[in-house]
LOLOKOL-330739 format. One record per atom (N, C-alpha, C, O, CB): residue number from 1; atom name; y, z, x. Coordinates in Angstrom, 3 decimals. Glycine has a CB too. Layout:
N
- NUM_CA_Y_Z_X
...
***
This chain:
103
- 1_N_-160.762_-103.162_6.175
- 1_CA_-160.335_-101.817_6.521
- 1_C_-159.089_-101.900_7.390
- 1_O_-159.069_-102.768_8.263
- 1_CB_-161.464_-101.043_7.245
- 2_N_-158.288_-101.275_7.276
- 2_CA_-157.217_-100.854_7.826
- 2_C_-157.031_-99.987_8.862
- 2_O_-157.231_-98.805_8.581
- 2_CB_-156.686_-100.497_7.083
- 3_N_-156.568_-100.345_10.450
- 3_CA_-157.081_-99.900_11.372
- 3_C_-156.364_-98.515_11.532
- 3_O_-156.888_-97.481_11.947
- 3_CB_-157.057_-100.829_12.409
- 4_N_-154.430_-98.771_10.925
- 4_CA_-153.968_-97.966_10.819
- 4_C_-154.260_-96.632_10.068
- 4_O_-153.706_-95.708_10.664
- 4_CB_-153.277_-98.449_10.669
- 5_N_-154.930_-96.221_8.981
- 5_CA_-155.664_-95.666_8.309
- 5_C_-156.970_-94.849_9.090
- 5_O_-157.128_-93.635_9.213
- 5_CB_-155.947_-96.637_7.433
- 6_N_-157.829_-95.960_9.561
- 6_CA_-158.583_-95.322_9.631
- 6_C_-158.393_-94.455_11.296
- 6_O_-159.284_-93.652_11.572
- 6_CB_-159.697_-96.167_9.221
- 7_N_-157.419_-94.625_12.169
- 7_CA_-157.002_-94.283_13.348
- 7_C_-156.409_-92.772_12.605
- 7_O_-156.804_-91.648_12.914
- 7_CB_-155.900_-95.494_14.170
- 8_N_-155.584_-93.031_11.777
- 8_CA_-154.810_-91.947_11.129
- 8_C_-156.059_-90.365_10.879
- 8_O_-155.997_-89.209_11.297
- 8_CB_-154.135_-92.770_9.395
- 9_N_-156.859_-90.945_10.194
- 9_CA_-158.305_-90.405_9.280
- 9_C_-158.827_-89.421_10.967
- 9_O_-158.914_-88.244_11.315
- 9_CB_-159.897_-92.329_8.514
- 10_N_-159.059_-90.798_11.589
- 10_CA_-159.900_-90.047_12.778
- 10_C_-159.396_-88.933_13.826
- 10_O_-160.059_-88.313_14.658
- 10_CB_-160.337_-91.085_13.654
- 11_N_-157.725_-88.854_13.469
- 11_CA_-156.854_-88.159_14.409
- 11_C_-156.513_-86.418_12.921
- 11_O_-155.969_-85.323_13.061
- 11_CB_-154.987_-89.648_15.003
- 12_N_-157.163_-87.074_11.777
- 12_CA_-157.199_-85.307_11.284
- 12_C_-158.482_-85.053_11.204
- 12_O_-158.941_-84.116_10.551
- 12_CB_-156.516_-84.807_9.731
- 13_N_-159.063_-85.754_11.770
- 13_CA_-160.933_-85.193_11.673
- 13_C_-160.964_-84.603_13.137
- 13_O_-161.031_-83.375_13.186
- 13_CB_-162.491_-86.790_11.459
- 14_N_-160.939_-85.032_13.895
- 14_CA_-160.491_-84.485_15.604
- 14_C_-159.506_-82.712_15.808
- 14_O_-159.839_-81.619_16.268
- 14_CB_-159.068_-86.061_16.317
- 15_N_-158.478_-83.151_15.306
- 15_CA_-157.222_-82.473_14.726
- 15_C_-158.380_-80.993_14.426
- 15_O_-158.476_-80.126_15.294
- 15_CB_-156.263_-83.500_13.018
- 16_N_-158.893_-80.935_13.575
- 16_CA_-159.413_-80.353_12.481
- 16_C_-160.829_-79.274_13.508
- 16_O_-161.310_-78.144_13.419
- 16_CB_-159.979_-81.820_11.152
- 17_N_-161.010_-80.554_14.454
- 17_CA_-162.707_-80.172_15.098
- 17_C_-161.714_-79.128_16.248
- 17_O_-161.917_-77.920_16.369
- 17_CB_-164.071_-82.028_16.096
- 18_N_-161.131_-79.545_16.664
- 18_CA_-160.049_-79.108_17.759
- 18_C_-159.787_-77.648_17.636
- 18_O_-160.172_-76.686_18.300
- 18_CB_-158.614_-79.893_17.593
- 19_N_-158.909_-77.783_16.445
- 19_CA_-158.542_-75.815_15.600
- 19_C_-159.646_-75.236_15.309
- 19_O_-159.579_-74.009_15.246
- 19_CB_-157.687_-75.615_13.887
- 20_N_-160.690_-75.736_15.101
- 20_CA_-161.928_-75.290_14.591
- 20_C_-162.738_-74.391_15.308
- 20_O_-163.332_-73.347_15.037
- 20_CB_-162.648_-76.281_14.353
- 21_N_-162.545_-75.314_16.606
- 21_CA_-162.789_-74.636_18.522
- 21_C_-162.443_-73.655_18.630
- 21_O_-163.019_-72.581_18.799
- 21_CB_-162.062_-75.183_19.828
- 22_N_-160.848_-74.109_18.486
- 22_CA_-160.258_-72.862_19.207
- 22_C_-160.097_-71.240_18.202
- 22_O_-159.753_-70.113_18.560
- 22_CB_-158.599_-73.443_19.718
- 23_N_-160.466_-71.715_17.034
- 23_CA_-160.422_-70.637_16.206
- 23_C_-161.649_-69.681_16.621
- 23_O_-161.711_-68.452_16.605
- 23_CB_-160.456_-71.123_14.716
- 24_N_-162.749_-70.787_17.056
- 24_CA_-164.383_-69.792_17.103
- 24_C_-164.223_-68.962_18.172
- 24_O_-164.687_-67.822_18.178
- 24_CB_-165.994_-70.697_17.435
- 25_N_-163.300_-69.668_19.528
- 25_CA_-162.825_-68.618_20.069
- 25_C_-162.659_-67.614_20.374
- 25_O_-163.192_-66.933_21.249
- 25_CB_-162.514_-68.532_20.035
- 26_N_-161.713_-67.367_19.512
- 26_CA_-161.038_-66.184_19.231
- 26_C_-161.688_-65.310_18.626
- 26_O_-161.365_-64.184_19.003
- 26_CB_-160.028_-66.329_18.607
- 27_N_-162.511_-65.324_17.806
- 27_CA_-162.914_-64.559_16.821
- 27_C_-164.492_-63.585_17.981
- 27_O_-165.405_-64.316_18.366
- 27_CB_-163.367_-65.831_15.161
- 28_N_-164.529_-62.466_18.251
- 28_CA_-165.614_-62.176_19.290
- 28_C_-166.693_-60.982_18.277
- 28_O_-167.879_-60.696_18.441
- 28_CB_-164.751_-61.362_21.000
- 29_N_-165.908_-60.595_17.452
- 29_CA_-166.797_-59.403_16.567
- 29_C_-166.756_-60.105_15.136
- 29_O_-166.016_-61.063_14.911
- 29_CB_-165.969_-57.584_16.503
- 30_N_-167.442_-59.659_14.376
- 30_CA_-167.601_-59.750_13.478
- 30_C_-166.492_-59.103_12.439
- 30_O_-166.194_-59.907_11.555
- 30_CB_-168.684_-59.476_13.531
- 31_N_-166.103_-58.377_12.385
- 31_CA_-164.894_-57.796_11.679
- 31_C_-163.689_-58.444_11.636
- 31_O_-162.909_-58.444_10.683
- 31_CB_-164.578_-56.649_12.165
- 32_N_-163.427_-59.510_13.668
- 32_CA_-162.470_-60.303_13.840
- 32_C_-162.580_-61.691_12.534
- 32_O_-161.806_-62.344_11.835
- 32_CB_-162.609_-60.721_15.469
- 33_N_-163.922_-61.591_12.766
- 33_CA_-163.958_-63.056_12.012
- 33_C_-163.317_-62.861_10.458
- 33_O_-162.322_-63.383_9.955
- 33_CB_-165.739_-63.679_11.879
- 34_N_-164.522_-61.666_9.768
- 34_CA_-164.244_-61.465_8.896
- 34_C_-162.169_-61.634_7.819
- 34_O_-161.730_-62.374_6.939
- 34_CB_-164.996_-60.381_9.253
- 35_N_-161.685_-60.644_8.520
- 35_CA_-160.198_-60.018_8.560
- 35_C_-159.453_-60.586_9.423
- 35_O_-158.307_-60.172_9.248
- 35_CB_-160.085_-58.624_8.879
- 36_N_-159.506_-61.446_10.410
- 36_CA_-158.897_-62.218_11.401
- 36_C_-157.987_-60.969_12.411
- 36_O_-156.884_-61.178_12.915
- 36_CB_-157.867_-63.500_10.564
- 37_N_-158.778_-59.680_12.525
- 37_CA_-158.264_-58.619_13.223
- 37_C_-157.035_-58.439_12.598
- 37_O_-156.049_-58.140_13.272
- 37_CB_-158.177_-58.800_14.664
- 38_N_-156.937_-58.661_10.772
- 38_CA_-155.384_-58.117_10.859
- 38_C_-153.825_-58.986_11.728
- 38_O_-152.670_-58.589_11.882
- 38_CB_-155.665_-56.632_11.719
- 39_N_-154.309_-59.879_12.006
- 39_CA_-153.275_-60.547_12.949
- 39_C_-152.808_-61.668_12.087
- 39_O_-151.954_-62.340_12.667
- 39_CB_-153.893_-61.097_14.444
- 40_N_-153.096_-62.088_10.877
- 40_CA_-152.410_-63.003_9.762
- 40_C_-150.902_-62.860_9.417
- 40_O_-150.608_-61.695_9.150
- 40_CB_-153.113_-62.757_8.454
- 41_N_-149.938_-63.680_9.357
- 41_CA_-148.890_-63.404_8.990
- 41_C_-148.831_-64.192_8.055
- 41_O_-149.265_-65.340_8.156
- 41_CB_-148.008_-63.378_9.777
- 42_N_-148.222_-63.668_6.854
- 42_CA_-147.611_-64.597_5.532
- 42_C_-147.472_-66.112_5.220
- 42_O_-147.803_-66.619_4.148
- 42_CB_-146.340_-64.308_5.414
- 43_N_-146.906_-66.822_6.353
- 43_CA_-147.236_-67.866_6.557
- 43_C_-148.300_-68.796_6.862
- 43_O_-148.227_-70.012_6.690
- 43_CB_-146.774_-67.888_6.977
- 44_N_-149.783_-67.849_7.552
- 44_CA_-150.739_-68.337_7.965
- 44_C_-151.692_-68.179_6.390
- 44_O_-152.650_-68.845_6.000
- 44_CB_-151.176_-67.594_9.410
- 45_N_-150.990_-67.054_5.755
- 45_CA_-151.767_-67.311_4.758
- 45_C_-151.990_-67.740_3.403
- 45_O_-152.881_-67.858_2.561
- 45_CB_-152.041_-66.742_4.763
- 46_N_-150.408_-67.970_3.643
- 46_CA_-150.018_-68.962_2.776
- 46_C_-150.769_-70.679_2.751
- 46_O_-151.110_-71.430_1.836
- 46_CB_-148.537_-68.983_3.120
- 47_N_-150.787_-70.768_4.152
- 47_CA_-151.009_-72.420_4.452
- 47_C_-152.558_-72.036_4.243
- 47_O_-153.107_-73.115_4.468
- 47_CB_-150.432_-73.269_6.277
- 48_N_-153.623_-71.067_3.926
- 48_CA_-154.905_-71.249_4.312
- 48_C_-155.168_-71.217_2.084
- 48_O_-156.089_-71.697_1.423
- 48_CB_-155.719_-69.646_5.788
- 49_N_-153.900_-70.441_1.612
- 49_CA_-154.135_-70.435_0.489
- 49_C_-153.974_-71.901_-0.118
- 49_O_-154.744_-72.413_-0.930
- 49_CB_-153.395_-69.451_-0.021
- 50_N_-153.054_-72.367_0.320
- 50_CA_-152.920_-73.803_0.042
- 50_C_-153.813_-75.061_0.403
- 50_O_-153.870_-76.202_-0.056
- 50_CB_-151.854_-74.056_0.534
- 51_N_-154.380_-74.497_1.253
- 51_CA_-155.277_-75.761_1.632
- 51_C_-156.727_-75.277_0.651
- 51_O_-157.421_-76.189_0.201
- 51_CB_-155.619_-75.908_3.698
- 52_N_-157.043_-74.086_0.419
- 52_CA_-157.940_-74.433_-0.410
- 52_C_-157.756_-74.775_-1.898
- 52_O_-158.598_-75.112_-2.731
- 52_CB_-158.685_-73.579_-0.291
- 53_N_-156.006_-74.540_-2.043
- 53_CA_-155.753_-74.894_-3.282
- 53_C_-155.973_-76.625_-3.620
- 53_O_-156.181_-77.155_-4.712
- 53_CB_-154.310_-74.368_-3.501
- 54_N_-155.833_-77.310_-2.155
- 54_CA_-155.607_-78.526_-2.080
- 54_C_-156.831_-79.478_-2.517
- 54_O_-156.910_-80.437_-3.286
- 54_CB_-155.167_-78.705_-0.808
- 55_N_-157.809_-78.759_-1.645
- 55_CA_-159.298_-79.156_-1.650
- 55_C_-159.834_-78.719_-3.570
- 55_O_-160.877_-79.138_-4.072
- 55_CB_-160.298_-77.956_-0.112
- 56_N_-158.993_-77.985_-4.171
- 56_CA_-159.732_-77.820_-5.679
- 56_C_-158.743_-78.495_-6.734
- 56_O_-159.168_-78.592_-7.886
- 56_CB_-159.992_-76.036_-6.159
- 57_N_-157.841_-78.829_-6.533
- 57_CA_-156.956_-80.188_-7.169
- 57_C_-157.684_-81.054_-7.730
- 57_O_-157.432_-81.240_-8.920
- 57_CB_-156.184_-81.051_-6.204
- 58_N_-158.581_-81.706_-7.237
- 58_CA_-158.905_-83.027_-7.534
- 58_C_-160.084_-82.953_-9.145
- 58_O_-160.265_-83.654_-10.140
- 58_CB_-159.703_-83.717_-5.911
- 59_N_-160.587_-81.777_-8.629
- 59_CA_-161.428_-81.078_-10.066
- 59_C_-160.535_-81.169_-11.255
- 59_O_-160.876_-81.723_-12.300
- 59_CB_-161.827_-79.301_-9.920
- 60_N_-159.234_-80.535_-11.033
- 60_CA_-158.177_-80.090_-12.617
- 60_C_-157.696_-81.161_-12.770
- 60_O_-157.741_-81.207_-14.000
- 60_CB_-156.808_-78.909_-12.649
- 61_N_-157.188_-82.234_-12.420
- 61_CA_-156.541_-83.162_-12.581
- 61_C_-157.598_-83.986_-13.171
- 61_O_-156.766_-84.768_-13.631
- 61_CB_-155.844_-83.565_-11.471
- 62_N_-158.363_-84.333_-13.437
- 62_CA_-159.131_-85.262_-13.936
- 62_C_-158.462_-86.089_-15.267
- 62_O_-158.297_-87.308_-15.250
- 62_CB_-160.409_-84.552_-14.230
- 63_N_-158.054_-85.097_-16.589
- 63_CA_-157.315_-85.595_-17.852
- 63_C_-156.408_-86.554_-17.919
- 63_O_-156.236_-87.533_-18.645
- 63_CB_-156.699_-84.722_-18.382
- 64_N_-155.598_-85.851_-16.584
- 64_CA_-153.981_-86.840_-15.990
- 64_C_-154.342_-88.256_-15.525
- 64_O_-153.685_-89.225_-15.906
- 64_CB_-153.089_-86.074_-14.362
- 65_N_-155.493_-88.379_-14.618
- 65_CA_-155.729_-89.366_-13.689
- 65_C_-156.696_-90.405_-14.555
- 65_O_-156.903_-91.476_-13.984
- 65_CB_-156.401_-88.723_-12.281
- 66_N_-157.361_-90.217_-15.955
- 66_CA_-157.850_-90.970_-16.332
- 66_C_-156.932_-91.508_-17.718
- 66_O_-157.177_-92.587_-18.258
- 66_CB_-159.112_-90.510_-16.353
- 67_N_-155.949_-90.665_-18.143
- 67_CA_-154.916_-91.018_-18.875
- 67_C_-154.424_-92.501_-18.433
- 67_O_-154.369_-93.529_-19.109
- 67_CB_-153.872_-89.942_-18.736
- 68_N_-154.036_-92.237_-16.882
- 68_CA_-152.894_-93.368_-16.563
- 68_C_-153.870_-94.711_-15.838
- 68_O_-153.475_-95.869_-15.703
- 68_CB_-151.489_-92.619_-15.238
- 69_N_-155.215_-94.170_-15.441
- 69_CA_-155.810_-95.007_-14.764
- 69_C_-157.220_-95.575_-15.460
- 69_O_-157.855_-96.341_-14.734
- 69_CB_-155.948_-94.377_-13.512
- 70_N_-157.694_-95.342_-16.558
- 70_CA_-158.936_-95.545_-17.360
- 70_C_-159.873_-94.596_-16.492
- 70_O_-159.607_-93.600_-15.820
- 70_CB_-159.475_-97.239_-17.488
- 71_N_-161.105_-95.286_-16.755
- 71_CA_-162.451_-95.101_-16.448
- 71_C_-162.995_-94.965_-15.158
- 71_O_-163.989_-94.376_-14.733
- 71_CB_-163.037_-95.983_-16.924
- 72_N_-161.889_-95.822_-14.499
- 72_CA_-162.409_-95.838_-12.710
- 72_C_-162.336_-94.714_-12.214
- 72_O_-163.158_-94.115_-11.520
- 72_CB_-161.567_-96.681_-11.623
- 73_N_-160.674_-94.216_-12.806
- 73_CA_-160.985_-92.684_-12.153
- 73_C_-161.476_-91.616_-12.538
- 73_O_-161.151_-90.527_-12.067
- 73_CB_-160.147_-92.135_-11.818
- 74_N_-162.423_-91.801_-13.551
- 74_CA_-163.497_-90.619_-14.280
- 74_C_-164.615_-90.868_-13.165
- 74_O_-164.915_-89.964_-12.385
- 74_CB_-164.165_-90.986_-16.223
- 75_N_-165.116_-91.911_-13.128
- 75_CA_-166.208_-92.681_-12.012
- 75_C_-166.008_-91.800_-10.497
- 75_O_-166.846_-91.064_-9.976
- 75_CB_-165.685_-94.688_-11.726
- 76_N_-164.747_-92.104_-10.034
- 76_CA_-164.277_-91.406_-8.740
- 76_C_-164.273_-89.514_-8.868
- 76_O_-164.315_-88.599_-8.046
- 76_CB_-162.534_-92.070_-8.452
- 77_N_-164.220_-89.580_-9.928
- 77_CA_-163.850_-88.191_-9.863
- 77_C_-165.392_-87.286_-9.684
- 77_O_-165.702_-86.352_-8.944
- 77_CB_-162.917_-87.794_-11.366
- 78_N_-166.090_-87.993_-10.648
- 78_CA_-167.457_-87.412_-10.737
- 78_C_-168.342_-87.893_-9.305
- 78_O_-169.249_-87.180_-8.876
- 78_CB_-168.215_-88.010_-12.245
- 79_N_-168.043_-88.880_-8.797
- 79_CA_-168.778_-88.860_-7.318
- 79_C_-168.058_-87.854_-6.390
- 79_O_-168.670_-87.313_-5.469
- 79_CB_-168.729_-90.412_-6.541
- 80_N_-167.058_-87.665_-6.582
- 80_CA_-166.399_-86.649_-5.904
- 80_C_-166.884_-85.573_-6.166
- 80_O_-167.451_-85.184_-5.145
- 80_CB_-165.182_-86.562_-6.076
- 81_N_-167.014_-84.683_-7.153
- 81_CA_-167.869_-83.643_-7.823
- 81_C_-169.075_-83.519_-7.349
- 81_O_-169.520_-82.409_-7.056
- 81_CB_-168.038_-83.825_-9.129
- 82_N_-170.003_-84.995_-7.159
- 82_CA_-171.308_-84.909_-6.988
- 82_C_-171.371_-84.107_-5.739
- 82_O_-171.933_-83.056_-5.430
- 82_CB_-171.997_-86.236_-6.959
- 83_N_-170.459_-85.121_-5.010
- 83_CA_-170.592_-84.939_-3.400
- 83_C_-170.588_-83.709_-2.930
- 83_O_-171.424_-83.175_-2.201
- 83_CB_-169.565_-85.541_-2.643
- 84_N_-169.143_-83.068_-3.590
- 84_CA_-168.714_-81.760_-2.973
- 84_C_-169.966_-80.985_-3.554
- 84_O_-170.125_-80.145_-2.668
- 84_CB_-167.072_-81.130_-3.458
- 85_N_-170.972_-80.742_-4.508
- 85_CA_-172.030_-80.007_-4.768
- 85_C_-173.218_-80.103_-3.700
- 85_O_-174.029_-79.257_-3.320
- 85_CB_-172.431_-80.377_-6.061
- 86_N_-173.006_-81.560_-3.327
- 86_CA_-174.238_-81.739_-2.207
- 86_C_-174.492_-80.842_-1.055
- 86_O_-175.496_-80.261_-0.643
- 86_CB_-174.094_-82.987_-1.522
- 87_N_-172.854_-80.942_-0.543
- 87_CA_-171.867_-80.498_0.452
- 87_C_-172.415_-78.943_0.233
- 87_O_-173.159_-78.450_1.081
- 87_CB_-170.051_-80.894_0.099
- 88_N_-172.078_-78.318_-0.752
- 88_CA_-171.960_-77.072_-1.131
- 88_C_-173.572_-76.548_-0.953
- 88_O_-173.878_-75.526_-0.338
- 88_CB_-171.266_-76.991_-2.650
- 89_N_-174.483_-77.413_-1.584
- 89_CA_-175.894_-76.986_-1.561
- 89_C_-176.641_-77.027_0.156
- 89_O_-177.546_-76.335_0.622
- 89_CB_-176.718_-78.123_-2.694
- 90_N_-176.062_-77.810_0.599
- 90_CA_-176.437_-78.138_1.662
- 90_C_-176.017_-77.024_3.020
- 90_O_-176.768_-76.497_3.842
- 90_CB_-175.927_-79.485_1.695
- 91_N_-174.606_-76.930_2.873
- 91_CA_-174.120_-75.925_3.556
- 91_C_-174.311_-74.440_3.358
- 91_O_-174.302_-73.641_4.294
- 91_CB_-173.032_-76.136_3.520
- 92_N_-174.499_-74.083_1.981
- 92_CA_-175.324_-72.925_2.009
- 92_C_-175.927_-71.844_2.639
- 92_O_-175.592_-70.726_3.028
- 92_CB_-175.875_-73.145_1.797
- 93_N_-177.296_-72.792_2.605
- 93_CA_-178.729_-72.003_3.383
- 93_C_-178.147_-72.299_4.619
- 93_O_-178.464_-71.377_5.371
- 93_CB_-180.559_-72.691_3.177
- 94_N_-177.277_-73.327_5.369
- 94_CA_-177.158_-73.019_6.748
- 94_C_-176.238_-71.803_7.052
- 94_O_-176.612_-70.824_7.699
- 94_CB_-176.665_-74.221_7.448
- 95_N_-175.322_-71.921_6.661
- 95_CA_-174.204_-70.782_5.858
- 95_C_-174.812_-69.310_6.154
- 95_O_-174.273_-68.335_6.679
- 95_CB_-174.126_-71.023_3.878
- 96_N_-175.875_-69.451_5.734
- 96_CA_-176.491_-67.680_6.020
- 96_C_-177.716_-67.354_6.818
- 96_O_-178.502_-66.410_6.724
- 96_CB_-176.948_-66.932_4.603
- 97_N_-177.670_-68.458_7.690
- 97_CA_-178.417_-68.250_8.560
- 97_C_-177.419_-67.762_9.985
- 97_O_-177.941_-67.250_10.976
- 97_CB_-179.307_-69.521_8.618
- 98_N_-176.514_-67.922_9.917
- 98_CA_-175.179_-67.324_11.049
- 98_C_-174.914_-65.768_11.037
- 98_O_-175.222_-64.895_10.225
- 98_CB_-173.533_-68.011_10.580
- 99_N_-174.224_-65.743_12.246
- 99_CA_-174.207_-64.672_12.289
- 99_C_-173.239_-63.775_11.913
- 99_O_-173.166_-62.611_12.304
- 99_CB_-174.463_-64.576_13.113
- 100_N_-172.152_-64.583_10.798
- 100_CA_-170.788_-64.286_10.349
- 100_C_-171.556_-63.713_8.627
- 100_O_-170.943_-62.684_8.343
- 100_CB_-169.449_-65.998_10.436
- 101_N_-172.317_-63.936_7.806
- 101_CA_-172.608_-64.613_6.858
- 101_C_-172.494_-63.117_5.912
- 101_O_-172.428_-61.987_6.395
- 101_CB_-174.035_-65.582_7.040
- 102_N_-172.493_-63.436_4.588
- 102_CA_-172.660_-61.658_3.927
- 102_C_-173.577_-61.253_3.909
- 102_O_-173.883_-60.160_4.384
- 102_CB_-172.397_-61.219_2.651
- 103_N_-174.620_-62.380_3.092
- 103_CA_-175.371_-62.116_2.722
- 103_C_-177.074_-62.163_2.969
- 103_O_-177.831_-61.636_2.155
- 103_CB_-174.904_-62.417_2.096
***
């Protein structure tokens, strides 16, 4: 393992827990959370559109990445898939037990 890497890894997982804080913050009603009080500017939502565009990439690309790379990256792709479902099932039911939740 690569120390540089994984120092890198641990400074956007931190990074990440950090904004995460300070976002819960801010947010005091429920409507804030919801709508972010209306206080979004174009740019903020641009970068929030993009990052979830970022996080669903790896799904569409699959055709491209096993074209140039065989089988390994069909293998990678589908543990990736698995995972993010785990992720998804898992987070869920905690998901609506909060007090932000819709449903």
């Amino acid at each position: 393992m690569n120390l540089t890497y994984f120092l890198f890894f641990l400074c956007i997982i931190v990074c990440t827990l950090i904004i995460t804080y300070w976002a819960a913050k801010q947010s005091k009603t429920t409507s804030q959370f919801y709508v972010a009080a209306g206080s979004l500017t174009g740019i903020q939502n641009g970068m929030a559109i993009a990052g979830i565009t970022s996080v669903r990439l790896p799904l569409g690309d699959l055709s491209g990445t096993i074209a140039i790379s065989g089988t390994t990256a069909f293998i990678c792709d589908l543990a990736f898939g698995f995972l993010f479902d785990c992720i998804v099932f898992i987070a869920e039911p905690v998901h609506r037990l909060g007090k932000y939740s819709l449903g």
